[in-house]
C-alpha positions as protocol buffer text, in pm:
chain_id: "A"
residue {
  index: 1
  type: UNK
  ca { x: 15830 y: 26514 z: -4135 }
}
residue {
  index: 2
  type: UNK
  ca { x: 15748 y: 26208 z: -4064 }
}
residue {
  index: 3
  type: UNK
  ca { x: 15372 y: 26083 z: -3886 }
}
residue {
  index: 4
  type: UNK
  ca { x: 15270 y: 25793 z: -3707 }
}
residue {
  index: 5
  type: UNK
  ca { x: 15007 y: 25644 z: -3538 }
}
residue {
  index: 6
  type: UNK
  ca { x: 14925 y: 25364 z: -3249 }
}
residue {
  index: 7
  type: UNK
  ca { x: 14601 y: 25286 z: -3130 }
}
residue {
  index: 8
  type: UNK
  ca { x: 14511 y: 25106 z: -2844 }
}
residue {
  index: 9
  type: UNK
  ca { x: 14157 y: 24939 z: -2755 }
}
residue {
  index: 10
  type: UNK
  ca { x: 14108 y: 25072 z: -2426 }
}
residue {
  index: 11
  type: UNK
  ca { x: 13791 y: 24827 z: -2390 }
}
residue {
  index: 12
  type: UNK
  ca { x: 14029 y: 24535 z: -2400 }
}
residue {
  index: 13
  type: UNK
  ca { x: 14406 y: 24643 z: -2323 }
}
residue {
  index: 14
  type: UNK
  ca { x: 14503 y: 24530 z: -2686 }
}
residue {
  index: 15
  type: UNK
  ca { x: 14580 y: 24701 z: -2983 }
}
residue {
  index: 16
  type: UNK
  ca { x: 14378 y: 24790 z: -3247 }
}
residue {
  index: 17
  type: UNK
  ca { x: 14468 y: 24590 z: -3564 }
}
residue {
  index: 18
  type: UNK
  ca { x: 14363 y: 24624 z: -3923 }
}
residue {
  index: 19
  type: UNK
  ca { x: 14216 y: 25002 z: -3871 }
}
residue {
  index: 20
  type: UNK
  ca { x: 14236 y: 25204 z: -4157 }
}
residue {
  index: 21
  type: UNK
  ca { x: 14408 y: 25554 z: -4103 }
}
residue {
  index: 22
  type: UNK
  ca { x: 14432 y: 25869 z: -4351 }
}
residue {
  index: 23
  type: UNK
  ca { x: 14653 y: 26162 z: -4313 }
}
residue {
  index: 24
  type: UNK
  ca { x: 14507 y: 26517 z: -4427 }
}
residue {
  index: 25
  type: UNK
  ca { x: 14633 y: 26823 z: -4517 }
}
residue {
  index: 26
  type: UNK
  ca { x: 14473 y: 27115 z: -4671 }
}
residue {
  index: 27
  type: UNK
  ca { x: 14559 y: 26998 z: -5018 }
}
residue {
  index: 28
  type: UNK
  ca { x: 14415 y: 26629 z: -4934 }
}
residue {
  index: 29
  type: UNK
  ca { x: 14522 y: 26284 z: -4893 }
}
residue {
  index: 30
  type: UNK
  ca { x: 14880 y: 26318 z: -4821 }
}
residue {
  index: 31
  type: UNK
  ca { x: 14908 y: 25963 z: -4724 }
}
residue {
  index: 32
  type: UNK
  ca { x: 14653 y: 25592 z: -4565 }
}
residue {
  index: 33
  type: UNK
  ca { x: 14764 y: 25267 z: -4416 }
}
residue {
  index: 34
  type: UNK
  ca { x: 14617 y: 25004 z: -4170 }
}
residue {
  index: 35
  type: UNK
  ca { x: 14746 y: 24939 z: -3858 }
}
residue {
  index: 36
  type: UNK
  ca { x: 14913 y: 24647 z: -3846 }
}
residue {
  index: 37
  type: UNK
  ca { x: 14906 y: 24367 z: -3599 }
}
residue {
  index: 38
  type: UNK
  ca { x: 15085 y: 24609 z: -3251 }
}
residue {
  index: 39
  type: UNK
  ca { x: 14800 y: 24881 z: -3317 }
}
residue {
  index: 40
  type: UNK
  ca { x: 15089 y: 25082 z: -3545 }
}
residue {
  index: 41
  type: UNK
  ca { x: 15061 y: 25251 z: -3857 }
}
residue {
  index: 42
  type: UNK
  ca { x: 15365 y: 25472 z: -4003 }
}
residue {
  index: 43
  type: UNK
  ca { x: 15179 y: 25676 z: -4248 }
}
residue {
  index: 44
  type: UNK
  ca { x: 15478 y: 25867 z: -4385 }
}
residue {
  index: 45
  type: UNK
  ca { x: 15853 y: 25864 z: -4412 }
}
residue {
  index: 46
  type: UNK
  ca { x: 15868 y: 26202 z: -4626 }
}
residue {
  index: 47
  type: UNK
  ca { x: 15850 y: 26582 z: -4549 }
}
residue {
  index: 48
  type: UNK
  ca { x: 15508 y: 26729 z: -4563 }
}
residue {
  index: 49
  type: UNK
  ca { x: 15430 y: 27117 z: -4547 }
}
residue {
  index: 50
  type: UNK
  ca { x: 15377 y: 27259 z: -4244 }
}
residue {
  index: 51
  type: UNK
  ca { x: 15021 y: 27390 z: -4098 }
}
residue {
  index: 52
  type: UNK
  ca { x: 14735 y: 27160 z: -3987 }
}
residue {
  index: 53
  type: UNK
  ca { x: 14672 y: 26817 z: -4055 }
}
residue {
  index: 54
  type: UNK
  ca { x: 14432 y: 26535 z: -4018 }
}
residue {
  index: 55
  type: UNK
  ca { x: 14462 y: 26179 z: -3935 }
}
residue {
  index: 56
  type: UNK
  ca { x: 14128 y: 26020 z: -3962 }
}
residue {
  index: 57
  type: UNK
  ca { x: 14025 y: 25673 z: -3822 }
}
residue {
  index: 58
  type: UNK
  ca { x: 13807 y: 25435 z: -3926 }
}
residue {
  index: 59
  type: UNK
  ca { x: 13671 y: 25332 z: -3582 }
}
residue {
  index: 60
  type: UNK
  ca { x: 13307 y: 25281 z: -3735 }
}
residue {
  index: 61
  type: UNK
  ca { x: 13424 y: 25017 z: -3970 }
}
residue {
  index: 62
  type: UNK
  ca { x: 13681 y: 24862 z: -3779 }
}
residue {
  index: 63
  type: UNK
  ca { x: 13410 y: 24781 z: -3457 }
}
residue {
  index: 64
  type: UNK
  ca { x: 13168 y: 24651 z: -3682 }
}
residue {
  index: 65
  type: UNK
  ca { x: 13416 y: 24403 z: -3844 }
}
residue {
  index: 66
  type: UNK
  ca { x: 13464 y: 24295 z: -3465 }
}
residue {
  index: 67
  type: UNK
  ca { x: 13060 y: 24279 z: -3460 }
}
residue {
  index: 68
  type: UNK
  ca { x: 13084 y: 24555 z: -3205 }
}
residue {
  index: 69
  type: UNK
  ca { x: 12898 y: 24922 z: -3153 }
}
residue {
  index: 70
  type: UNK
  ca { x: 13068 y: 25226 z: -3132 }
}
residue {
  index: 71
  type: UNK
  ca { x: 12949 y: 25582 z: -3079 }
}
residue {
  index: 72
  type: UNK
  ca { x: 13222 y: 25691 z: -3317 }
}
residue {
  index: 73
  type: UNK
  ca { x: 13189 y: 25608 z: -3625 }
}
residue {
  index: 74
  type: UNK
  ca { x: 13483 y: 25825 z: -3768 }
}
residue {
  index: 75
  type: UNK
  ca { x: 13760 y: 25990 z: -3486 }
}
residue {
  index: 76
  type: UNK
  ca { x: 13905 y: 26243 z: -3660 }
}
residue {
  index: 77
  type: UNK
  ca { x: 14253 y: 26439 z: -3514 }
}
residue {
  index: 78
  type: UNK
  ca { x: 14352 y: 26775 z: -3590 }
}
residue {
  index: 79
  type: UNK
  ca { x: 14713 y: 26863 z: -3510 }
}
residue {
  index: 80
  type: UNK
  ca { x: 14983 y: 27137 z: -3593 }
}
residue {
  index: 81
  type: UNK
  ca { x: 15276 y: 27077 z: -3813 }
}
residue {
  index: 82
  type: UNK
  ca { x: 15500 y: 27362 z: -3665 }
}
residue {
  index: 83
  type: UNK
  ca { x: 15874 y: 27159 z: -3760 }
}
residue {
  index: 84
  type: UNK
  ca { x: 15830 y: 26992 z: -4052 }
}
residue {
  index: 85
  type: UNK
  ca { x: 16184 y: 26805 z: -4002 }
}
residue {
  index: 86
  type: UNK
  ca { x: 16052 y: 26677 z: -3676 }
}
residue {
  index: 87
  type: UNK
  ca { x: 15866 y: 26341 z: -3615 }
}
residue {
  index: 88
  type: UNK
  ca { x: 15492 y: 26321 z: -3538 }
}
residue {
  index: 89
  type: UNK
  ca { x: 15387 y: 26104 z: -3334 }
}
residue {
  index: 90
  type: UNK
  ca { x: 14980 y: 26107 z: -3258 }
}
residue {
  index: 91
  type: UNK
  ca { x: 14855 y: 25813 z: -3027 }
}
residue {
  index: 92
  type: UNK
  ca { x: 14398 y: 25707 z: -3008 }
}
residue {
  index: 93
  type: UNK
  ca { x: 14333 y: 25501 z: -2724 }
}
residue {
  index: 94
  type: UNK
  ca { x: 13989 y: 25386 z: -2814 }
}
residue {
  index: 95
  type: UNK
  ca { x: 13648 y: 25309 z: -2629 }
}
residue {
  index: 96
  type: UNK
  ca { x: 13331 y: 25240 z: -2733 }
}
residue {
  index: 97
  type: UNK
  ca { x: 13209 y: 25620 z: -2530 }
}
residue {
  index: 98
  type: UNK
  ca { x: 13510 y: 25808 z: -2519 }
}
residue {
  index: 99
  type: UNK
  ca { x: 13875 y: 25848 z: -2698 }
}
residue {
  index: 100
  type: UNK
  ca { x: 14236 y: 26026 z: -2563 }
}
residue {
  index: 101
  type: UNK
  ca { x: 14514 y: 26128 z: -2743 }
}
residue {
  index: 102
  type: UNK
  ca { x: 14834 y: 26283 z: -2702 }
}
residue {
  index: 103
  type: UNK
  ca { x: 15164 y: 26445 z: -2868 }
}
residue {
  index: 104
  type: UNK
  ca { x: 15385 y: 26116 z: -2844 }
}
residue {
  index: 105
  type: UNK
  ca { x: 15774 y: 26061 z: -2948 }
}
């Protein structure tokens, strides 16, 4: 299985560069980046157990080193490895008050 991420500054309509990411699982750190100048960060190429997982994003840090506030200092995503052969896909478009996500390809 592979997981990736994209996020998007919904405040501006540009991505979010230089965010640091971590994937989860139950038995920890399975794998962290930064996403990179498009908002993207692949955060793994190989298979990973299925059951739940986490990608957590440092939104806190990431506003501040823009000199901006947030109300969320950590976002943190909780999704379902069902295939663990498929691609994961799991888009944050970002605002200061709220967040979205979705199951992307």
């Amino acid at each position: 299985m592979s997981v990736s991420t994209h996020v998007l500054d919904a405040a501006t309509g540009r991505p979010a560069a230089g965010m640091t990411v971590r994937l989860l699982a139950d038995a920890g750190e399975v794998a962290s980046g930064v996403t990179d100048t498009d908002g993207r960060c692949r955060l793994t190429e190989e298979p990973t157990a299925a059951g739940a997982h986490r990608i957590v994003f440092g939104t806190g840090e990431w506003a501040a080193g823009l000199g901006r506030e947030t109300f969320w200092p950590v976002v943190v995503l909780t999704f379902a490895v069902r295939e663990p052969a498929e691609h994961h896909h799991v888009p944050l478009l970002l605002s200061p008050f709220a967040y979205s996500t979705y199951r992307g390809s």
